[in-house]
N, C-alpha and C positions, 0 to 999 in steps of 0.2 A: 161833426158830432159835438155834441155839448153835455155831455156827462161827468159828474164829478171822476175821478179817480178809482175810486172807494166803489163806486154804484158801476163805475165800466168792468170792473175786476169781475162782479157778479155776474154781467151778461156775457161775457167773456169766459168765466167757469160754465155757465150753463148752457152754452151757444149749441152744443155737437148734440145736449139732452132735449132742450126747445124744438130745433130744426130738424130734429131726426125724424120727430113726428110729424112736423107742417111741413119739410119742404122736399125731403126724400119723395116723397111718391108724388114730386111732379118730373122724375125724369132727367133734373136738370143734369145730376153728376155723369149718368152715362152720357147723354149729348155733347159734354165736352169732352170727355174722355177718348171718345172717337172721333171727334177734331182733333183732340192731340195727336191720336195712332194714325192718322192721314195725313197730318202734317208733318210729319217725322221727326219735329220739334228742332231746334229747341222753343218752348213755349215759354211764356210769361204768363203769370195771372195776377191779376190787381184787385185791392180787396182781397188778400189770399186770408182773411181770416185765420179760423185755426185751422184749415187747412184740410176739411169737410171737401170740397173737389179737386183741391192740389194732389193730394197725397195719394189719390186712386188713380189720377193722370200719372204721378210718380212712377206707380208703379206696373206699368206698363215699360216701363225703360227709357221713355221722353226725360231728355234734361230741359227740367223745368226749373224757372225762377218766382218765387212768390211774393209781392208786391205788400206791403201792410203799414198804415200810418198808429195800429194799435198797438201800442207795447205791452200791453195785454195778451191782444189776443195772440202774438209772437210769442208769448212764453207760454201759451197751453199750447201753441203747434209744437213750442221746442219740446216740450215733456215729450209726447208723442216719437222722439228720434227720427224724424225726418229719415230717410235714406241720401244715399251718398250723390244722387242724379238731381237733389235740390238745394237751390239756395235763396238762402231767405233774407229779404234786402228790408230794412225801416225806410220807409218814407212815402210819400203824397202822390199821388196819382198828375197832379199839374208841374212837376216839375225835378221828376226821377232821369239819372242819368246812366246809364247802363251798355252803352255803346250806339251807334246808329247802324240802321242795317241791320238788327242781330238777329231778328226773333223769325221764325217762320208763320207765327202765331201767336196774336197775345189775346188772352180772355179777361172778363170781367161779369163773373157770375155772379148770381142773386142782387139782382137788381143796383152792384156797386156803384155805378155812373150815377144815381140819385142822391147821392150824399155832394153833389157838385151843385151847388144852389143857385148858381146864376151862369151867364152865359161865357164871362172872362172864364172861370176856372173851367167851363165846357171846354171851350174852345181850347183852352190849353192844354186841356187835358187831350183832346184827338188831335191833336197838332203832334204833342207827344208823343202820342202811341204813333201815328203814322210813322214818325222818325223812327223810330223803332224796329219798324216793320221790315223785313226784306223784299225785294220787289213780287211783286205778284202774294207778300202774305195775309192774310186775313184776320180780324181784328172780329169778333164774337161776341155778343154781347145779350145780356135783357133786360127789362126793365116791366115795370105793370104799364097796360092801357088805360087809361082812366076810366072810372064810367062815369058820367057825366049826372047823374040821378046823385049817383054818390057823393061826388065831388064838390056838389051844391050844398047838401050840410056840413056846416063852418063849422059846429064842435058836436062829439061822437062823443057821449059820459061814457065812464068805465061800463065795460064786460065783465063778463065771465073769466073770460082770456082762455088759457091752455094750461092744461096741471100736467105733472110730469113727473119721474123721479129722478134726482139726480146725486148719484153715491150713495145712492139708497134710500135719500133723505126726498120724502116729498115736496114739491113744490108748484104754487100759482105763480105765471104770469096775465097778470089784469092789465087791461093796455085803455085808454081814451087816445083821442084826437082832436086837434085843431088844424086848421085849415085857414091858408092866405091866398083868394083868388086870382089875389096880385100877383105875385111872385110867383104859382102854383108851387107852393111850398106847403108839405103837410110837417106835424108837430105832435110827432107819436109818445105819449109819456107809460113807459114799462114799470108796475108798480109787480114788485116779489113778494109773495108771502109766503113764509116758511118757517116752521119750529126752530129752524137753524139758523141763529142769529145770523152767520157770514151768509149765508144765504136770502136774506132782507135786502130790499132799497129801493130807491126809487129812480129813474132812470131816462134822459129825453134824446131824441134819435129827429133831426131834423131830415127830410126828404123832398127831393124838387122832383115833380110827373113832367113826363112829356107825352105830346104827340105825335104821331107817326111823321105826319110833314117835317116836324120841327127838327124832329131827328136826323130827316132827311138832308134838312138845309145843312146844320149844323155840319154833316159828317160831309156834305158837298165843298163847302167854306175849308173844311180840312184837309181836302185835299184828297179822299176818300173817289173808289172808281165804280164800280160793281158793287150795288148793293143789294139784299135777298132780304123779304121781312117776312116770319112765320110768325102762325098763334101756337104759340106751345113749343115744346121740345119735339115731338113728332111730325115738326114740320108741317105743320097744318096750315092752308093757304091763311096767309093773316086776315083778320076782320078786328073790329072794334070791337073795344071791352075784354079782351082778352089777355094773355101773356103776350109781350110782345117777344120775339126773339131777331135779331140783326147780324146778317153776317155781309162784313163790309172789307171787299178787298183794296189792299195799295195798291196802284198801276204798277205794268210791270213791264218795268224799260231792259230788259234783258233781251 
């Protein structure tokens, strides 16, 4: 991520108000939640944000662990009191240490794996979670499909965006985009408008798309065994241009 401080602090206050309207009503938070409750945990979640799927997985009774490189977003989860079954670790998804063998299940919702922009910090990063893994546990994941129509225009001027309230205080997210065929790295810039001065700024969120295949390889290189790919949280047989969802088990030498 490439955001000042100042401008991460804003989306980080207004993360739970944004995404409660765009991303609730795709499902994601029960989907994992019930991996949690089947897994019997203990889970890990990376990208735990503020804690928007951690904390309903929490409270189910899974001892969960939340993964977060945001020191941001860490202190709007900590206002929240956490309950006593989570613990909340700083640090990067390519190079966290936490024990090997531990997790029954580790997730990475809302597309977290996109914030990995090339193939080194991929690859380390499922290398890690594998270690991680206990045998036979499962590793969760989504990301967007791309649509290829889309993909092809290089830069996307400002919208509309999404208005929203947050603390009572109204507020616009206006988003453009740019686009690097090369890399398939997009270059999302979150511009705030709001009567509330802390509420203002401007804001840029770099993202790497993948393909179905590519995923594949990638998570095969990792060392990954059993893999299951859905469109959507309802498990819908996958196809292109969709949500992708990934559920990728460790082998299980038991």
């Amino acid at each position: 991520m490439t955001y000042a401080a100042s401008y991460e602090r804003v989306l980080a206050r207004t993360y739970d108000s944004v995404y409660g309207l765009i991303r609730d009503p795709s499902g994601d938070r029960a989907f994992y939640v019930e991996h949690a409750k089947q897994s019997g945990g203990p889970v890990l979640e990376l990208g735990c944000g503020t804690g928007r799927v951690l904390l309903p997985t929490a409270l189910t009774g899974v001892a969960c662990v939340g993964l977060e490189a945001s020191s941001e977003m860490l202190a709007v989860l900590r206002e929240k009191d956490p309950p006593a079954n989570v613990e909340l670790v700083g640090g990067r998804m390519e190079n966290f240490d936490l024990g090997q063998g531990r997790f029954r299940l580790v997730t990475a919702p809302f597309r977290a794996l996109q914030h990995l922009l090339d193939v080194e910090a991929q690859l380390a990063t499922l290398e890690n979670v594998r270690r991680h893994l206990a045998p036979g546990g499962a590793f969760v994941f989504d990301v967007f499909d791309p649509k290829l129509a889309r993909m092809a225009v290089l830069e996307e001027p400002e919208g509309p965006g999404v208005a929203f309230s947050h603390d009572g205080k109204q507020v616009r997210r206006r988003e453009s985009v740019r686009r690097d065929l090369t890399r398939q790295v997009m270059t999302v810039t979150f511009r705030y408008e709001s009567d509330a001065v802390d509420l203002q700024g401007v804001t840029q969120i770099d993202l790497r798309w993948y393909y179905r295949y590519e995923l594949e390889h990638l998570l095969a290189r990792a060392g990954f065994g059993e893999l299951e790919f859905f469109a959507g949280f309802d498990k819908s047989p996958w196809r292109a241009g969709q949500e992708t969802v990934v559920v990728a088990r460790a082998p299980d030498r038991s």
